[in-house]
C-alpha positions in Angstrom: -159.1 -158.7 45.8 -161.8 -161.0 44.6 -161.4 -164.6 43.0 -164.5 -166.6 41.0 -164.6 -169.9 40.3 -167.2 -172.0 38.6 -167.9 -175.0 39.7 -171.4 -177.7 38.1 -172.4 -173.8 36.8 -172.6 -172.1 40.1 -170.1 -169.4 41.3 -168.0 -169.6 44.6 -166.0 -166.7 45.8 -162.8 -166.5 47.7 -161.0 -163.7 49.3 -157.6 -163.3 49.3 -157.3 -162.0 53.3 -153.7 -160.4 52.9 -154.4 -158.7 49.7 -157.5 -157.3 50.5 -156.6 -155.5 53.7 -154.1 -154.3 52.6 -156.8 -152.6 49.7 -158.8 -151.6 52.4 -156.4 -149.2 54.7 -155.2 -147.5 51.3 -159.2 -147.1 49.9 -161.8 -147.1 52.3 -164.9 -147.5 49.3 -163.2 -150.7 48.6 -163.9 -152.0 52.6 -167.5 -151.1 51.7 -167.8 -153.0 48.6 -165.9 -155.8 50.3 -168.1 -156.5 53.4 -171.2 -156.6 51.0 -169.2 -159.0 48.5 -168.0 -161.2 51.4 -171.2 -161.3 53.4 -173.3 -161.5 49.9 -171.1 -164.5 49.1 -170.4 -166.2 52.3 -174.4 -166.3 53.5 -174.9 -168.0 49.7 -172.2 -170.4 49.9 -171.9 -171.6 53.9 -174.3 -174.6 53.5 -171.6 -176.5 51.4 -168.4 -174.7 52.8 -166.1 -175.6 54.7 -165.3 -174.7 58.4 -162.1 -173.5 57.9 -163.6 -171.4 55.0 -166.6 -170.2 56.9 -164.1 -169.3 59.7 -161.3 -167.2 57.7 -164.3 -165.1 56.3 -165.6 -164.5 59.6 -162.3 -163.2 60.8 -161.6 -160.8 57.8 -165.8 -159.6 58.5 -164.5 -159.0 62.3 -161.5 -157.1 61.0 -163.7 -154.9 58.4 -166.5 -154.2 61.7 -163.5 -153.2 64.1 -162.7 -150.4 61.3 -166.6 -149.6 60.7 -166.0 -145.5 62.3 -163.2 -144.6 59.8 -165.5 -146.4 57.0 -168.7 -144.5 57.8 -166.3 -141.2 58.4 -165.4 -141.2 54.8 -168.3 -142.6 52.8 -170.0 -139.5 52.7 -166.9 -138.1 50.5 -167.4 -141.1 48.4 -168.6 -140.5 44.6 -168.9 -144.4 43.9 -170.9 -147.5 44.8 -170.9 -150.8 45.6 -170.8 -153.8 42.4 -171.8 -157.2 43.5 -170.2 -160.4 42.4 -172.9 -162.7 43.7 -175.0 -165.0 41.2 -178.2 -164.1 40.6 -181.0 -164.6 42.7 -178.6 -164.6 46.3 -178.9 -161.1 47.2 -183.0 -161.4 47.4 -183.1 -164.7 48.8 -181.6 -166.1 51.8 -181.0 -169.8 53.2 -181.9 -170.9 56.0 -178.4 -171.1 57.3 -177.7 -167.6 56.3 -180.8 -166.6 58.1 -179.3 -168.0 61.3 -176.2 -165.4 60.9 -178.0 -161.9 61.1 -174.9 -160.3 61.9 -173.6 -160.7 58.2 -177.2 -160.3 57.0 -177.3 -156.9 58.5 -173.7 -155.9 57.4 -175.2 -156.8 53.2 -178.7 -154.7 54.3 -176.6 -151.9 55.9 -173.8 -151.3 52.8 -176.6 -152.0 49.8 -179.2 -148.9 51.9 -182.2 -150.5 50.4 -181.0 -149.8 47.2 -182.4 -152.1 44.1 -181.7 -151.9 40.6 -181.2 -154.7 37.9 -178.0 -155.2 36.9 -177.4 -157.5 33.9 -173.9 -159.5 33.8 -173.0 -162.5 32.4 -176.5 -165.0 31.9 -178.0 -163.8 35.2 -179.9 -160.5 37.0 -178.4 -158.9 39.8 -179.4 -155.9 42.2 -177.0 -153.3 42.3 -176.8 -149.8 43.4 -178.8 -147.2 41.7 -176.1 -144.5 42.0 -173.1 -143.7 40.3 -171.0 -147.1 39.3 -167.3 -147.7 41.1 -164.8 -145.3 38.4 -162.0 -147.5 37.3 -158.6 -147.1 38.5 -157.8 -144.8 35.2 -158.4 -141.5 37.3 -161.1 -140.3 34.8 -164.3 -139.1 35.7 -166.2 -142.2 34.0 -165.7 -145.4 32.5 -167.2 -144.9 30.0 -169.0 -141.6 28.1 -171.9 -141.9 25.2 -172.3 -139.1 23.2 -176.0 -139.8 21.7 -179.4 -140.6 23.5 -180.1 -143.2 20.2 -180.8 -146.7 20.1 -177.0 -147.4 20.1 -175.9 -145.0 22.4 -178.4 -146.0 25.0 -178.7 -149.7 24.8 -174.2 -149.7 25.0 -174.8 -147.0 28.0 -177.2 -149.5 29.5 -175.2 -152.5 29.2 -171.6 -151.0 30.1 -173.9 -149.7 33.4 -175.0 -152.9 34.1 -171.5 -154.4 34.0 -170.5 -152.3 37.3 -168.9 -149.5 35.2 -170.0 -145.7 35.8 -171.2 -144.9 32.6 -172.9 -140.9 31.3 -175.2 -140.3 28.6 -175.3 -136.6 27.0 -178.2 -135.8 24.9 -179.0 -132.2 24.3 -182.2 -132.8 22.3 -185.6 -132.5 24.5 -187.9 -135.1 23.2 -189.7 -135.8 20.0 -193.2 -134.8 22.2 -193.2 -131.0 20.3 -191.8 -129.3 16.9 -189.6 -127.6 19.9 -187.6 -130.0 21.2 -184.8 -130.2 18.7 -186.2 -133.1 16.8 -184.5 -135.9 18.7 -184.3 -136.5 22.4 -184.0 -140.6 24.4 -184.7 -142.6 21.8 -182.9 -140.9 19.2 -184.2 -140.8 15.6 -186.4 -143.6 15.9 -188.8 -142.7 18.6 -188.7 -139.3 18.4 -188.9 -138.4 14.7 -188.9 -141.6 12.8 -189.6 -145.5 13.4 -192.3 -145.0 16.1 -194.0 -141.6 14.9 -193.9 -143.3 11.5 -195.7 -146.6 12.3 -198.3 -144.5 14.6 -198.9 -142.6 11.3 -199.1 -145.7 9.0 -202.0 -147.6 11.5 -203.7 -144.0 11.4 -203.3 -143.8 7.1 -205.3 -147.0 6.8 -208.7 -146.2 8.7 -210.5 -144.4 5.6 -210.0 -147.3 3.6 -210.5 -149.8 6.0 -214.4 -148.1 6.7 -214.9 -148.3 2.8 -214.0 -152.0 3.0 -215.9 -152.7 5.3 -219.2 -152.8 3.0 -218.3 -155.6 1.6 -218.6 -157.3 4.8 -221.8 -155.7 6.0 -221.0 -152.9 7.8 -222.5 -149.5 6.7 -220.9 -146.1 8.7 -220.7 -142.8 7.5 -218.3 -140.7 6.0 -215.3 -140.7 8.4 -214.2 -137.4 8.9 -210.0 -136.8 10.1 -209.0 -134.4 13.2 -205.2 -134.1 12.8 -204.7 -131.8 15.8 -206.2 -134.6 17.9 -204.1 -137.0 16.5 -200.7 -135.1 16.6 -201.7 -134.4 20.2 -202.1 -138.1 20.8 -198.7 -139.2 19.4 -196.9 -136.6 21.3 -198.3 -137.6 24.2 -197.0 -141.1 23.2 -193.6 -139.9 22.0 -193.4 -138.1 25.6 -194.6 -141.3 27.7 -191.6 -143.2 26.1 -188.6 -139.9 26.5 -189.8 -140.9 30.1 -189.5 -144.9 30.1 -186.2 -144.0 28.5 -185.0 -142.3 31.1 -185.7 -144.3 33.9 -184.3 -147.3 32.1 -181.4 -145.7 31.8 -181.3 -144.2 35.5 -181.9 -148.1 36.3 -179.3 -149.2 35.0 -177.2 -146.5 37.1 -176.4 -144.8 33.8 -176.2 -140.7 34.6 -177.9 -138.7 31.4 -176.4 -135.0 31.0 -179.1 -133.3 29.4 -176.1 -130.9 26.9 -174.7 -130.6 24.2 -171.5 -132.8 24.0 -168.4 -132.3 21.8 -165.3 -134.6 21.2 -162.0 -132.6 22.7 -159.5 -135.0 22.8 -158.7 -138.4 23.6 -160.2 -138.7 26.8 -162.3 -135.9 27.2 -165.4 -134.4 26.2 -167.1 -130.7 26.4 -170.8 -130.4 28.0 -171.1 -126.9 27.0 -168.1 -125.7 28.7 -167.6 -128.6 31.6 -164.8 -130.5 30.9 -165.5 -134.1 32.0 -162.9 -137.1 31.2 -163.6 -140.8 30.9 -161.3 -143.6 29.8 -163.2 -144.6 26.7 -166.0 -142.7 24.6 -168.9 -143.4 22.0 -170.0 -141.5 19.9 -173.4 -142.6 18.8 -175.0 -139.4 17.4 -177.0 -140.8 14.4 -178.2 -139.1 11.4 -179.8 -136.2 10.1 -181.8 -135.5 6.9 -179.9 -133.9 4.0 -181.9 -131.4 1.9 -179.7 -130.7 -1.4 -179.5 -127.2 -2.1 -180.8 -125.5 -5.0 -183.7 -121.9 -6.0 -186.0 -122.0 -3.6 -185.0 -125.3 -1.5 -185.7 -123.1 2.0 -189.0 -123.6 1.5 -189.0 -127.6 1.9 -189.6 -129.6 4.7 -187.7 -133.0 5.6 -189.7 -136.0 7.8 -188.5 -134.2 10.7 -190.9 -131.5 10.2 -193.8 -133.7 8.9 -194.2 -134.9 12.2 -195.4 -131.8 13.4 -197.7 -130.4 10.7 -199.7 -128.3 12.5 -202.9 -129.3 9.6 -203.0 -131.8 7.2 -202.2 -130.2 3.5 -204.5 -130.5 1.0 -201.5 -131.4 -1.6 -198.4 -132.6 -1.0 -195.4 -133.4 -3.4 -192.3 -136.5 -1.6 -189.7 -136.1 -3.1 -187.0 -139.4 -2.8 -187.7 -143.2 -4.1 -186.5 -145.1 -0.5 -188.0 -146.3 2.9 -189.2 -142.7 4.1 -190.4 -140.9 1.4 -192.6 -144.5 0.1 -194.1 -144.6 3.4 -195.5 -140.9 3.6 -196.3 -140.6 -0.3 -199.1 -143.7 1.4 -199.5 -142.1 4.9 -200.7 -138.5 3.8 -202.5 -140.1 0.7 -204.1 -142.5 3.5 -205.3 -139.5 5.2 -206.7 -137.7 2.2 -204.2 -135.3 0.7 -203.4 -135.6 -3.4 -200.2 -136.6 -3.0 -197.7 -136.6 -6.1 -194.6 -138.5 -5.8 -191.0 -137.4 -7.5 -188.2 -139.7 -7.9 -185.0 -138.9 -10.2 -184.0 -142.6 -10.7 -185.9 -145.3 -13.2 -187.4 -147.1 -10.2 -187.6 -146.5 -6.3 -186.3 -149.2 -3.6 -182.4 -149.4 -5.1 -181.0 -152.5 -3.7 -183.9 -154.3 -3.3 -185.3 -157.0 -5.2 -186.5 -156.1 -9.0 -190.0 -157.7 -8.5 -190.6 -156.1 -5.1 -189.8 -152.9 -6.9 -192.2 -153.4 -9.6 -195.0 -154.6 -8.1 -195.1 -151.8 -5.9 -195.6 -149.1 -8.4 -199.2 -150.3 -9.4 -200.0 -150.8 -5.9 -199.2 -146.7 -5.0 -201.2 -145.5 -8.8 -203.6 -147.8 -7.8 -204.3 -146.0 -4.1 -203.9 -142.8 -5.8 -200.4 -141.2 -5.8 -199.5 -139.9 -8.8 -195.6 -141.9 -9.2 -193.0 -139.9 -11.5 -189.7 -141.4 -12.0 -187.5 -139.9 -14.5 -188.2 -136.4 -12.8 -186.7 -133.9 -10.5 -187.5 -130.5 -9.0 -185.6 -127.2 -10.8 -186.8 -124.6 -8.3 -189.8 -124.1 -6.0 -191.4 -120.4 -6.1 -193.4 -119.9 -2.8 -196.9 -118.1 -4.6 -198.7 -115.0 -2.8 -201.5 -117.6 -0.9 -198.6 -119.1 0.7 -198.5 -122.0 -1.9 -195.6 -123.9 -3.5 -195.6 -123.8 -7.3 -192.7 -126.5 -8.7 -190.7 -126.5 -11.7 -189.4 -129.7 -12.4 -186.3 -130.2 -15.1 -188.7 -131.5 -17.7 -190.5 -128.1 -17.9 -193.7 -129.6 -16.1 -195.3 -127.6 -12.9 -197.1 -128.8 -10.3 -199.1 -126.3 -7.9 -198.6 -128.0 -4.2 -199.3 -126.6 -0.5 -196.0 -128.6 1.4 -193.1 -130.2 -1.0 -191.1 -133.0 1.7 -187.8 -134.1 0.7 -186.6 -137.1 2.0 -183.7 -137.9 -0.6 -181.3 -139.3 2.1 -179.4 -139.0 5.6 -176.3 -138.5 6.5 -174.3 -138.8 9.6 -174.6 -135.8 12.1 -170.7 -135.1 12.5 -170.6 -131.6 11.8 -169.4 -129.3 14.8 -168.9 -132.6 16.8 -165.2 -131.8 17.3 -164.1 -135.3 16.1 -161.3 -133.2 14.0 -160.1 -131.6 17.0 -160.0 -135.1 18.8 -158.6 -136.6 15.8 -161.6 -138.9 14.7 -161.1 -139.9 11.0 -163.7 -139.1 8.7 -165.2 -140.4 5.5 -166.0 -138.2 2.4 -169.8 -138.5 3.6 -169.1 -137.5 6.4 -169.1 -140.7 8.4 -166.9 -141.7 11.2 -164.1 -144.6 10.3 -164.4 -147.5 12.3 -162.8 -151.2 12.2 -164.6 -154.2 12.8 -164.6 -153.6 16.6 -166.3 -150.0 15.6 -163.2 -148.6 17.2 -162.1 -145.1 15.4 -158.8 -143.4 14.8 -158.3 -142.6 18.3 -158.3 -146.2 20.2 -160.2 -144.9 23.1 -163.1 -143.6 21.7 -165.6 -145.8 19.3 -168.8 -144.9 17.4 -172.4 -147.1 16.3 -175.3 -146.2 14.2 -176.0 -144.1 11.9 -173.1 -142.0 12.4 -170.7 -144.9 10.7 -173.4 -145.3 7.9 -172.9 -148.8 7.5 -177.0 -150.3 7.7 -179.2 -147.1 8.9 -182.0 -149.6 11.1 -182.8 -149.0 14.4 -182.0 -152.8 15.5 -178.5 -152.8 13.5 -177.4 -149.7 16.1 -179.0 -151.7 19.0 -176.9 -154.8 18.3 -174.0 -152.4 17.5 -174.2 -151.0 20.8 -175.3 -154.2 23.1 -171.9 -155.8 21.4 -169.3 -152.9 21.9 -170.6 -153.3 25.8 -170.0 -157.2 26.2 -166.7 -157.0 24.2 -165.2 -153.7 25.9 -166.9 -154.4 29.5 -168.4 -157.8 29.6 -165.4 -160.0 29.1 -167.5 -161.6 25.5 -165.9 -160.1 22.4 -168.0 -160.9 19.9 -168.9 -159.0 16.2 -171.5 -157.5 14.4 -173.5 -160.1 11.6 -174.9 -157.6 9.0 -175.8 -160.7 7.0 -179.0 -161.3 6.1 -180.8 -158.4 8.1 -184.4 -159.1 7.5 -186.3 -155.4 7.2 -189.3 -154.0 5.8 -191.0 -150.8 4.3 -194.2 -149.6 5.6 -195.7 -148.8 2.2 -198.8 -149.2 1.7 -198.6 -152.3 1.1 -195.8 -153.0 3.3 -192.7 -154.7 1.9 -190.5 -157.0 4.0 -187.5 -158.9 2.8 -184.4 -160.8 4.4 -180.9 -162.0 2.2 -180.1 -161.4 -1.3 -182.2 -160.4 -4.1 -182.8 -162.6 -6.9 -180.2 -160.1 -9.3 -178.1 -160.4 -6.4 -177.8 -164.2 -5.9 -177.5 -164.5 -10.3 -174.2 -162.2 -9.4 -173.1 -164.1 -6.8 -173.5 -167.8 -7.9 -174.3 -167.8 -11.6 -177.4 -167.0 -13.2 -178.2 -170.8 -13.8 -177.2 -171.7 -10.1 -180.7 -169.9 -8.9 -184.1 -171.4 -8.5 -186.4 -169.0 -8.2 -190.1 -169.5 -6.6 -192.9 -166.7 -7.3 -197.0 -165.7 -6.6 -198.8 -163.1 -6.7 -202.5 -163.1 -5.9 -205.6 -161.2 -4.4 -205.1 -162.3 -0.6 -209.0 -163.4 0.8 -209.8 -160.3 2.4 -209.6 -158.5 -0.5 -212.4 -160.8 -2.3 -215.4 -159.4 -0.9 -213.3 -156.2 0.5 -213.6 -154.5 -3.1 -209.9 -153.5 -3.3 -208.1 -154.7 -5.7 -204.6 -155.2 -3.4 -202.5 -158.5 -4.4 -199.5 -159.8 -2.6 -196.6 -160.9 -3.5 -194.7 -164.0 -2.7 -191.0 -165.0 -3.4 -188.2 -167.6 -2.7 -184.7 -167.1 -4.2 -182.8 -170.6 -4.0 -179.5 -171.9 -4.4 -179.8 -174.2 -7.3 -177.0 -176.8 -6.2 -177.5 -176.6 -2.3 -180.6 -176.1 -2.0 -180.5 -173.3 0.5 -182.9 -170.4 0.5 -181.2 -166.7 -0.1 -183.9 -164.8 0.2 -187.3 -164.2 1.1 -189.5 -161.1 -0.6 -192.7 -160.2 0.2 -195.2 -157.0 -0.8 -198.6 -157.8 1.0 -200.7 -157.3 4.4 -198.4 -158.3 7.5 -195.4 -158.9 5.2 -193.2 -157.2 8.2 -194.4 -159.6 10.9 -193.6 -162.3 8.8 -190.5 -161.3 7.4 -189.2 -161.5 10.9 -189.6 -165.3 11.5 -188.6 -165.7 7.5 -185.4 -164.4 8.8 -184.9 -166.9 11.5 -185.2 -169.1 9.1 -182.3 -167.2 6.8 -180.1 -167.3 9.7 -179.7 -170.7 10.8 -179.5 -171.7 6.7 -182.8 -173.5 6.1 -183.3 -175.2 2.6 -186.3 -175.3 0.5 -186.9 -178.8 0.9 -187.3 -177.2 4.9 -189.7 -175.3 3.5 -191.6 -177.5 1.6 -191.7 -179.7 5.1 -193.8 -177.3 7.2 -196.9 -177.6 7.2 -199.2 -174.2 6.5 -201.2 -172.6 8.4 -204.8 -172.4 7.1 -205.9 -170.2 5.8 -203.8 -167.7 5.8 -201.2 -165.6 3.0 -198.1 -167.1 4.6 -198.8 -170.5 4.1 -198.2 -169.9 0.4 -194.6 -169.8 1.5 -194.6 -173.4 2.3 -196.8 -174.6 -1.0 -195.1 -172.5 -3.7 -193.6 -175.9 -5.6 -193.3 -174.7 -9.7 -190.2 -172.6 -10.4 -190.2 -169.6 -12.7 -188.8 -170.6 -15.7 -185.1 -169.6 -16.5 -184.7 -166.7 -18.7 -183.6 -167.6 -22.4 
């Protein structure tokens, strides 16, 4: 019914007059939408229009008023609402000229009821309707249907709702706020029971230490002495404050959230705990769970899920697992005070990243006190009569604990989904099939995140999500660039690192076609501080280009920086680029831009 054109980057609208009338005596909600569109656009556009033009839309306006009793007769039997065309900025400001014409102003004020949401589109903001979008012309209930509160789920949800489509949400889960609320909740994983809990934790970990540094710079206090309820309390309250900012960014984006339970059925239809409710396509963006193995006396473990919630802060603790979340709370409860002893089955913890990051780690954690044991893995744990954990490990050795945390893994939460019943192909983990589009077996319904197991981050999912939207709804198909996703690990220190490692590059280009750059040092703080911390530093080049792979770092801030070092990954920078910029003073980063003498090759 509607034409756009662009013309020197701003849009003009036309109206087809035959066309649209025609639309209007078969579908009354379509008059509605069409007075606001054609009132919306004609009041932007009648300084530089025509007469002719400014007339024909004042006729078809005359023709929509004469019908305004059958319009308001059946709006209230309506279940859709209006989508605006106009450029951004023209529904809150008028011209002068269109000031001049209150007739059409009124007819916009009276369809749009005050209503004011932003609606993202194209490059600009819009206001739209904070009700249910306009339903296609599939005969489904929605648009579209995301099965997942997560970072994917609701960043596509928001997007697709901000394209004009009438978008759901189910989440079943009530919020990451209390041990009760099914571990999940808006927000998914990473608020709730991971990212956000975690870094609240990590700030917490470091206050003991940071009072016994503080001598060295003058300050005397006493003892600091821990209250764990009152801290659990106050990240609760925080996980709870943003369940809520969640939800209303989702509600203002006219996305509707169906607090239930959600399984796949078939194609086009899903199962809120007995409602059937159709859509024309459906995501499925249920993330990941943590996976426990199973062996004598494995009930008695917790996972990160339940560490969250400790109602007191064990005196010992045993982590079990040599990645992101069991490095980071072997350091958070050590941080806080509890003898923490540190299990890992492999040679050395971090597989995939880069060797030296690896190694310089494990001094680092012996140094802060957690007792590291690679080579080792748990037999059996015997629960004692004081309520105590006593675990065998294979090697015959025992160690007498009060909580044992496994955190050996995740994997994709498809079980009892339905995605069998829908026909939704599977991988041997467990993980839903998808192509490059992140389209499944069945063309109508897609999946993102965790749940496709490809890179398990929060901002991989997000970008997942935000580019399913554009390419299924927003008319800009675009991919996914896993490449050279910068990231970090909130040990204690903190790792970051962006592109290849340096074992990684020798595989790829030759092992005499990389330069590599290295320091480690005692960063300035710690000189007076007393610890004995040091940082690492590390460049991997491309010998004949002259292009930087990768960027590695173990030291203080190493995840704010490796965000910018990523930037610089991205658009291809060279170490001669590097070597360019001049440092800022003084500070550990700037040993990024000075690092000129190359390790030596190996022999």
């Amino acid at each position: 019914a509607g034409r756009s054109t662009e013309t020197g980057g701003i849009q003009r609208h036309t109206m087809h007059r035959g066309g649209m009338m025609a639309k209007v005596r078969s579908n009354p909600s379509f008059l509605m939408a069409s007075v606001a569109f054609m009132a919306t656009s004609s009041t932007a556009s009648l300084a530089d229009s025509n007469a002719s033009h400014r007339s024909s839309v004042q006729a078809v306006l005359r023709r929509a008023a004469g019908r305004s009793t059958e319009m308001h007769r059946l709006h209230s039997s309506l279940q859709s609402q209006l989508a605006f065309a106009a450029p951004a900025g023209r529904l809150g400001t008028f011209s002068a000229v269109s000031a001049g014409r209150p007739g059409m102003l009124q007819a916009c004020k009276v369809a749009i009821a005050g209503q004011r949401v932003t609606l993202r589109g194209g490059a600009g903001v819009r206001e739209m309707s904070s009700s249910p979008q306009m339903v296609g012309d599939h005969g489904y209930d929605y648009d579209y249907f995301v099965i997942g509160g997560g970072s994917g789920g609701v960043r596509s949800s928001r997007i697709a709702g901000g394209y004009g489509k009438k978008v759901a949400l189910a989440e079943s889960a009530a919020g990451g706020s209390s041990a009760d609320g099914g571990f999940g909740g808006l927000g998914g994983t990473c608020v709730n029971v991971g990212c956000v809990p975690k870094k609240l934790m990590v700030y917490g970990s470091h206050y003991k230490e940071d009072v016994h540094e503080a001598k060295g710079f003058g300050w005397d206090f006493e003892e600091p002495k821990l209250n764990w309820g009152r801290f659990i309390e106050n990240k609760n309250n925080e996980i709870a404050r943003l369940n809520g900012i969640y939800e209303r960014m989702l509600a203002g984006s006219g996305v509707e959230v169906i607090k239930k339970r959600t399984t796949l059925v078939d194609a086009h239809t899903v199962d809120c705990e007995g409602k059937l409710v159709t859509a024309d396509k459906i995501l499925v963006a249920v993330g990941g769970w943590p996976m426990v193995p199973k062996f004598e006396g494995s009930e008695h473990v917790i996972s990160s899920n339940e560490a969250f919630f400790l109602p007191e802060l064990p005196k010992r603790v045993i982590v079990v697992g040599g990645g992101y979340i069991a490095i980071e709370f072997a350091a958070i409860f050590n941080g806080y005070g509890s003898k923490v002893t540190q299990i890992y089955r492999g040679d050395l913890w971090l597989r995939g990243f880069d060797k030296d990051v690896r190694e310089h780690l494990v001094p680092e954690y012996k140094r802060i006190g957690v007792d590291v044991r690679f080579n080792t893995d748990v037999a059996k744990i015997e629960k004692q009569a004081d309520g105590s954990l006593k675990a065998t490990m294979k090697d015959g050795s025992v160690v007498e604990t009060d909580v044992i945390m496994y955190a050996t893994g995740r994997v994709p939460r498809t079980k009892n989904l339905g995605c069998e019943k829908a026909g939704v192909k599977l991988d041997d983990n467990g993980a839903i099939i998808v192509d490059e589009g992140f389209q499944t077996s069945v063309p109508s319904i897609y999946a993102v995140g965790d749940v496709i197991n490809r890179i398990q981050l929060t901002p991989v999912a997000l970008a997942e999500g935000h580019c399913l939207a554009d390419t299924l709804f927003g008319g800009k198909p675009r991919k996914t660039d896993y490449s050279d996703v910068p990231t970090a690990v909130f040990s204690q220190p903190p790792v970051g690192t962006c592109g290849v490692s340096e074992e990684a590059a020798r595989e790829l280009y030759g092992k005499d076609k990389v330069h590599v750059y290295k320091s480690s040092f005692r960063a300035m703080k710690h000189t007076i501080s007393g610890s004995a911390e040091k940082t690492l530093m590390k460049l991997v080049v491309h010998a004949e280009t002259d292009k930087v792979l990768g960027v590695h770092m173990v030291g203080d801030a190493a995840g704010e920086i490796i965000q910018l070092a990523g930037v610089c990954i991205k658009v291809g920078t060279t170490k001669a680029d590097w070597d360019a910029t001049i440092g800022v003073h003084p500070t550990s980063a700037e040993e990024f831009v000075t690092m000129r003498t190359r390790v030596p090759d190996e022999v």
